[in-house]
C-alpha positions, 0 to 999 in steps of 0.5 A: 195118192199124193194128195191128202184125202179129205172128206168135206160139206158144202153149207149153205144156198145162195151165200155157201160154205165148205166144212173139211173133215180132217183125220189126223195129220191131214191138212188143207191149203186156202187162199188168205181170208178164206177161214170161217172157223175151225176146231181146236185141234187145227193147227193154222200156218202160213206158208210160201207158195202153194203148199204142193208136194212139188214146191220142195227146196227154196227154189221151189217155192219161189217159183211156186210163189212167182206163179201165184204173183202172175194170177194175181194172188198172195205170195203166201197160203195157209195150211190147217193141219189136225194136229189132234187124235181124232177127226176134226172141222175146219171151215172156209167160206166165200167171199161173194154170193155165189156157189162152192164147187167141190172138184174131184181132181182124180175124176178130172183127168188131174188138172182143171183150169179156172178163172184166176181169183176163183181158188177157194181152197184144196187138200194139201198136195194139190198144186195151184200154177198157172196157165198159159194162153197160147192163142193172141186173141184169147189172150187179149179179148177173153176176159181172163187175160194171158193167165188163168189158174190151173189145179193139178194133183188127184185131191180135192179142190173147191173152186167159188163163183157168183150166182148159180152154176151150170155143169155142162158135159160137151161132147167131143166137137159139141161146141158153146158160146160163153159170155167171157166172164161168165166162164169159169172153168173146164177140164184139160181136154176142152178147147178153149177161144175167143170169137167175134160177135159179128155186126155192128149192131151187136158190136155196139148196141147188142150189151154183150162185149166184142167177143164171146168164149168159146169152149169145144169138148169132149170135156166139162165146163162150168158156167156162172150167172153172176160174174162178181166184175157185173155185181161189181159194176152194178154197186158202183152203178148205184153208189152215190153221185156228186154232191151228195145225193144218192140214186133212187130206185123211184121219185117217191121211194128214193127220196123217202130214202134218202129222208129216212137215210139223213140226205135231206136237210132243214 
């Protein structure tokens, strides 16, 4: 393997988090702010590029950084490594509600693609690049762009997204519709496309977007409840409007609300 083998806990139920046990010299890479805690032992180090076995050489991890910068993320990663005798604990945990994915990457034919901002953390080796769409309409209508993360390596990867998460196994030529931002990720093999709603009143009125995702097997997708640009909306949606006042949930709760909250003066 090329990858550092490590062994791990998923904590947690609707706002989780992942412990990594390390055994000496063993280390794991995360995004920036992705750190809950870790032991003693654990040595933290920030690192240029994605800390794959790949990005040797100044060159390497420009490039390795480059990618990084097109899905949107830090040009710079972190690695804890067990600098201790013995096994150690390091544990990061997710940035909204939602579900930590644990993806064996050696039983995923060594490459999985996932929504950009869904990496949460890997064993050290395993390459976090990007990939390209090769279709237009997917590009411009599927809800991730151009560019979307691809994991490469045979270590363990821990994905994140919001709500519940549904595994589906296709089969080959079993097709789904997704809602474009409830897709998350899938293996190489899945063939991934955009389609039209169809019809006026579905275009307009229907509240599902333009387009849907399509994903065809043989292959495994993964499925979110709560994409965290609808959370988002939904905050937005009830923050408070001008002049002050803030939206109730009812005409006799929001206004004790706002009583209680300070809104209203004497």
């Amino acid at each position: 393997m090329n990858n550092h083998e490590i062994d791990y806990k998923v904590i947690g139920e609707e706002m989780q988090c992942v412990e990594i046990e390390l055994d000496p010299q063993e280390a794991v890479v995360a995004e920036p702010g992705a750190l809950m805690s870790m032991n003693n032992d654990i040595h933290m180090d920030t690192i240029f590029g994605d800390g794959s076995n790949q990005s040797s050489g100044l060159m390497g991890k420009l490039f390795s950084a480059g990618k990084r910068v097109l899905t949107g993320e830090n040009l710079f990663m972190t690695a804890y490594t067990n600098q201790g005798h013995t096994k150690s604990h390091v544990t990061f945990a997710s940035p909204y509600p939602g579900k930590v994915i644990p993806l064996d990457l050696s039983e995923k034919g060594g490459k999985i693609i996932c929504q950009k901002d869904a990496f949460l953390c890997a064993a050290k080796g395993v390459s976090v690049g990007i990939e390209f769409s090769k279709r237009l309409g997917r590009g411009f209508f599927g809800g991730e762009g151009f560019i979307m993360q691809k994991l490469e390596g045979d270590g363990m990867a821990f994905v994140h997204a919001g709500g519940t998460i549904v595994e589906r196994e296709l089969k080959p030529g079993e097709k789904i519709k997704v809602d474009t931002g409830c897709l998350v990720a899938f293996t190489k093999d899945v063939d991934y496309d955009i389609e039209y709603v169809g019809g006026i009143k579905n275009t307009f009125f229907g509240g599902e977007g333009v387009f849907l995702a399509s994903v065809t097997g043989p292959g495994k997708v993964w499925v979110q409840s709560l994409p965290f640009s609808r959370l988002a909306e939904r905050i937005i949606a009830s923050t408070p409007k001008m002049g002050g006042k803030r939206r109730g949930e009812g005409s006799v709760l929001g206004g004790l609300g706002d009583l209680i909250g300070g809104d209203n003066k004497f």
